[in-house]
C-alpha positions as a Python dict, from the first residue, in 0.01 Angstrom:
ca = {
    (1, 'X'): (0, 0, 0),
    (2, 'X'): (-145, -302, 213),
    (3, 'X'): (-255, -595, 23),
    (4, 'X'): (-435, -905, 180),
    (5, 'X'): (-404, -1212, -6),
    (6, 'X'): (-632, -1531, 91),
    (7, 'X'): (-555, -1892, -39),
    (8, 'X'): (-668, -2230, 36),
    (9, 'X'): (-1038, -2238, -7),
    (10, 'X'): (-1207, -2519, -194),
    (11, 'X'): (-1447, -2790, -143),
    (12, 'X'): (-1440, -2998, 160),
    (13, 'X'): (-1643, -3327, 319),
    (14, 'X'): (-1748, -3214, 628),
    (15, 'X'): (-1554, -3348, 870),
    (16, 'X'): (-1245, -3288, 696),
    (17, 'X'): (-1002, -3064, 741),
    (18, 'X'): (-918, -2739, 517),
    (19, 'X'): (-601, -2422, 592),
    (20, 'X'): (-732, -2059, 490),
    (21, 'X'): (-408, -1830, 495),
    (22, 'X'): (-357, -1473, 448),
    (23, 'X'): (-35, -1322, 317),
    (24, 'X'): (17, -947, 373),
    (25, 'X'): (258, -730, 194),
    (26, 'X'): (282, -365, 277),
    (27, 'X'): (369, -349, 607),
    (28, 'X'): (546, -605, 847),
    (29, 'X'): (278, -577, 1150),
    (30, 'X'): (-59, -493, 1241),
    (31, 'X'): (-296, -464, 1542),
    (32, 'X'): (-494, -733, 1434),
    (33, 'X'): (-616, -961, 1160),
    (34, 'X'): (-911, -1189, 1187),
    (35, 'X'): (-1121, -1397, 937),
    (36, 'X'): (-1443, -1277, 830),
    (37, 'X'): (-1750, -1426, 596),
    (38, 'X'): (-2021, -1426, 432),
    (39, 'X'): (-2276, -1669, 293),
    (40, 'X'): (-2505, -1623, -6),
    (41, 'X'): (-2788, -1372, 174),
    (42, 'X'): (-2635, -1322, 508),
    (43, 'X'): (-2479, -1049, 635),
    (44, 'X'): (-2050, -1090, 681),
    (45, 'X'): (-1998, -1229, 1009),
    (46, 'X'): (-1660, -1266, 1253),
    (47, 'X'): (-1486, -1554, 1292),
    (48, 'X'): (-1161, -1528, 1422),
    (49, 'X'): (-960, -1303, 1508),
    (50, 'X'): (-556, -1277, 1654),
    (51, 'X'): (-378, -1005, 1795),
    (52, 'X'): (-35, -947, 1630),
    (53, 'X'): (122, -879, 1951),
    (54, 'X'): (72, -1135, 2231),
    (55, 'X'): (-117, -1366, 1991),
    (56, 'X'): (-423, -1373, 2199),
    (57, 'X'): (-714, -1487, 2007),
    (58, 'X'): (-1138, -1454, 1973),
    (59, 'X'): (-1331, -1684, 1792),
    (60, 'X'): (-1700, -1697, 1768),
    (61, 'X'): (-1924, -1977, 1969),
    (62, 'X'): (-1984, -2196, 1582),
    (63, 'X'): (-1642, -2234, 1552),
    (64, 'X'): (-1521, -2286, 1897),
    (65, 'X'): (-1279, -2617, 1908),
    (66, 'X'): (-1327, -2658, 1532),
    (67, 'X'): (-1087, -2360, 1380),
    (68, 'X'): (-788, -2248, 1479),
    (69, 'X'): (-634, -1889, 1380),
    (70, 'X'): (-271, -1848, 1407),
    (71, 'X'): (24, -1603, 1259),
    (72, 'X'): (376, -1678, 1141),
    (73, 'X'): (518, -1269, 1192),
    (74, 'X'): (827, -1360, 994),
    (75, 'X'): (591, -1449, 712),
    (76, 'X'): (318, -1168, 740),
    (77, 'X'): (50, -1443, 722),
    (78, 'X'): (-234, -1532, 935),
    (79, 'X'): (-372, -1877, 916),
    (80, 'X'): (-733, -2063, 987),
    (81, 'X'): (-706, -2440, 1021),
    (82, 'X'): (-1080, -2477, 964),
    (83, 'X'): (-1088, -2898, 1113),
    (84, 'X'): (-1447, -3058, 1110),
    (85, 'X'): (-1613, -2844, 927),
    (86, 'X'): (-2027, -2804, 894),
    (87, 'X'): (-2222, -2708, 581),
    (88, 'X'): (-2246, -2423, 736),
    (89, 'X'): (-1936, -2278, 761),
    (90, 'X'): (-1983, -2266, 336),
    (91, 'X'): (-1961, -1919, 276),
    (92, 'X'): (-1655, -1655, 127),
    (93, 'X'): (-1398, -1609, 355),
    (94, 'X'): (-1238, -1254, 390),
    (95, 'X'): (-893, -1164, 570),
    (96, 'X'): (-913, -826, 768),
    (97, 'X'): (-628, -629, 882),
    (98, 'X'): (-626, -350, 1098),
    (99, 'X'): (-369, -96, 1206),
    (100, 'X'): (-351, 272, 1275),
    (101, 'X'): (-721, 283, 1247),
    (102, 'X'): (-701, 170, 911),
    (103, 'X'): (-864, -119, 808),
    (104, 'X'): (-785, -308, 529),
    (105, 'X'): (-961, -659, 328),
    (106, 'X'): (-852, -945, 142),
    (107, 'X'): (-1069, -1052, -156),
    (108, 'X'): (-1207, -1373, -20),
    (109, 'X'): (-1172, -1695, -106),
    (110, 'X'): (-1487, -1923, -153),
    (111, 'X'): (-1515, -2298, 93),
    (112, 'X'): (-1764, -2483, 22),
    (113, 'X'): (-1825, -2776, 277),
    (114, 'X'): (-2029, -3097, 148),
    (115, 'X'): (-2257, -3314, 370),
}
């Protein structure tokens, strides 16, 4: 059974810095994992995502050159270094991992950014 762990949510100034990371268990690979989230009445929305093999990475344009999503393999865990962050990025943040046309969720962890 796949399980998706998040950590490392909180409160944060903007324009600080903040490290989501996902641990899996389960399996030892996937096809890929991203971040997802979702603020209080809006709909869950991509942010990142990182193919296990090759490593090659999408992000969406609001956090382009602010996050960063990155995997340790020997680990099972996918990171997001979430630097200068907006008010806007406050929302529940959900790991998503993929494989064999399964698709499987973390339970979120909640960042809150302060102006």
């Amino acid at each position: 059974q796949v399980q998706l762990v998040e950590s490392g949510g909180g409160l944060v100034q903007a324009g600080g810095s903040l490290r989501l990371s996902c641990a899996a268990s389960g399996r030892t690979s996937f096809h890929t994992m991203g971040w997802f989230r979702q603020a209080p009445g809006k709909e869950r929305e991509l942010v990142a995502t990182i193919r296990w093999s090759g490593g090659s990475t999408y992000y969406t344009d609001s956090v382009k050159g602010r996050f960063t999503i990155s995997r340790d393999n020997a680990k099972n865990t996918v990171h997001l270094q979430m630097n200068s962050p907006k008010p806007e990025d406050t929302a529940v943040y959900y790991c998503k991992a993929t494989v064999n046309g399964n698709v499987y969720w973390g339970q979120g962890t909640q960042v809150t950014v302060s102006s």
